[in-house]
N, C-alpha and C positions, 0 to 999 in steps of 0.2 A: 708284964710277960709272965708266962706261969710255965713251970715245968713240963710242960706238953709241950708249948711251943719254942722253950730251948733246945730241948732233944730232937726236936724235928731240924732245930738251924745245926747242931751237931750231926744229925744223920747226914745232912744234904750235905754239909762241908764234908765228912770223910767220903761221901761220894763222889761229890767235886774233885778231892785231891786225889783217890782213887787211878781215876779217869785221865786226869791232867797227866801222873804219874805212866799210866797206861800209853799215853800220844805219846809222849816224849820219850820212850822208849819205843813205838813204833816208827817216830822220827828218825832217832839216831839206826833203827834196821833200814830204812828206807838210805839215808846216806852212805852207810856202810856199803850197801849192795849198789848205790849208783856209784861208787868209788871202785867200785868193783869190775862195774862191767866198761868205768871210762879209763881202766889202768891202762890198757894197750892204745887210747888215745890222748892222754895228757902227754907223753912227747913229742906230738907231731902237731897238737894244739901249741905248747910252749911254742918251739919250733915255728911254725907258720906266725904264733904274736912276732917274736924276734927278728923275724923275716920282711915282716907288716914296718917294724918299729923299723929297720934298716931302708928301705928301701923309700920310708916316709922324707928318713933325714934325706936320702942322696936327692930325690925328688925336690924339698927345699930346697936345696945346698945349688941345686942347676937352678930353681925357679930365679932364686937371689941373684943369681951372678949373672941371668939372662932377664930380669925382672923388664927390663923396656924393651925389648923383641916381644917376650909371651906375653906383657897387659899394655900395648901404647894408647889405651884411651883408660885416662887416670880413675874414669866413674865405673867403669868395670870392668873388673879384676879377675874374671875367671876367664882361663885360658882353656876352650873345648878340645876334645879331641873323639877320635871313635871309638878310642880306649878307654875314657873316662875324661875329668876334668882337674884340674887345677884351679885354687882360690886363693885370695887373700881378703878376709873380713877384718873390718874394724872394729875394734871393744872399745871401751873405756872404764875406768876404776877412777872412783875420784881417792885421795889420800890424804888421809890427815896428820900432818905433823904431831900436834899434842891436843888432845882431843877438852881436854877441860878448856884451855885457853881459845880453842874455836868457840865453844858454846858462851863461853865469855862473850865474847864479841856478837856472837849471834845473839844474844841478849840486848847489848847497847844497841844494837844495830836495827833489833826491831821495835825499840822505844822511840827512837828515831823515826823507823815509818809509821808507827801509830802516828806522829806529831801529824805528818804527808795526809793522813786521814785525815784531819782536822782543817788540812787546807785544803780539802774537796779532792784529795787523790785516795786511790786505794790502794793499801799498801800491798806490794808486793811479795811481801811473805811476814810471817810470827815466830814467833818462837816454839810457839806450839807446833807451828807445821813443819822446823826444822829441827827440833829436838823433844826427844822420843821424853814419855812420861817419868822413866826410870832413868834418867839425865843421860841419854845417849843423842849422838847424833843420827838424823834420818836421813839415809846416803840417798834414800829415792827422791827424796822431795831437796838435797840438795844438787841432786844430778840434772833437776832439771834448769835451778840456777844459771846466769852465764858464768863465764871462767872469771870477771874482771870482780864477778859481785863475790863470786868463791874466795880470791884472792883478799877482799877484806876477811874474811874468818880464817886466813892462812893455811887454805886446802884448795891443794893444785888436780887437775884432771889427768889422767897417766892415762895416754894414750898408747895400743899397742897394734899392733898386726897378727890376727890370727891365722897361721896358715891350716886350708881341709883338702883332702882328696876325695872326690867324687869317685868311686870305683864304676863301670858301666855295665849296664844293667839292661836286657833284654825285656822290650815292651810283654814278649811271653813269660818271664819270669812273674808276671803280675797274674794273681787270680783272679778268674773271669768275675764280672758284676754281676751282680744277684739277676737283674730281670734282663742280663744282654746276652753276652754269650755263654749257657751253661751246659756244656758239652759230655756226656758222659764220659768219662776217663777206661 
């Protein structure tokens, strides 16, 4: 590299930083002035979240205690109305007690189905495919595991009930489709 093409990698850096120097200070005018013009509506945004967040729990708090009137077919859970809907979805999280001593196991456990290889079965999973390169476990490929096979590596499936409110929503609130309805306004 020779002195012409240093001073050029110097020119361009002070310009770079320049510039960068220049955004971020037009960023922080930019948030200043939308702080500005949203001062007379951050308490009635607060407000209305609070209002959201209250009326979410009362909502639960009825759905629970009336849960087999509003879902009596156990496969689904969402209770309509012309107001909106009511839900209850399923998650799950698998959890690991102590995570060295799973991957212990998951170790013996897949030297084990290699053997199943050898007697014309294919095994079921590796090690590789349950634990990550940097000696972690891999909760995707142990989620898809059953529960009884999980239970030899001492990691249970923590099932839970996610409650959602569907607010209701008018088929006109949706904008028109490119080539259907496009109406001048």
């Amino acid at each position: 590299m020779n002195a012409s093409q240093y001073n050029q990698i110097n020119e361009l850096l002070s310009e770079y930083s320049r510039l960068n120097a220049a955004l971020e200070l037009a960023e922080a005018e930019i948030k200043t002035i939308q702080l500005a013009a949203a001062q007379e509506l951050l308490p009635r945004h607060a407000a209305a979240k609070v209002a959201l967040s209250d009326l979410e729990a009362s909502l639960r708090k009825i759905s629970d205690a009336h849960y087999e009137s509003l879902f009596p077919d156990a496969k689904k859970r969402t209770h309509a109305t012309p107001f909106g809907s009511l839900e209850y979805r399923k998650s799950t999280k698998l959890e690991v007690e102590d995570e060295e001593k799973s991957m212990l196991r998951i170790k013996v456990a897949s030297t084990n189905e290699l053997a199943r290889e050898s007697e014309g079965f294919k095994p079921r999973f590796t090690a590789e495919q349950l634990i990550r390169t940097r000696e972690e476990l891999n909760l995707e490929a142990l989620g898809e595991l059953d529960d009884a096979t999980l239970a030899m590596f001492a990691i249970t499936r923590a099932r839970k009930d996610n409650f959602k409110i569907v607010p209701f929503t008018m088929a006109s609130d949706k904008p028109a489709k490119k080539h259907g309805k496009k109406e001048a306004a």
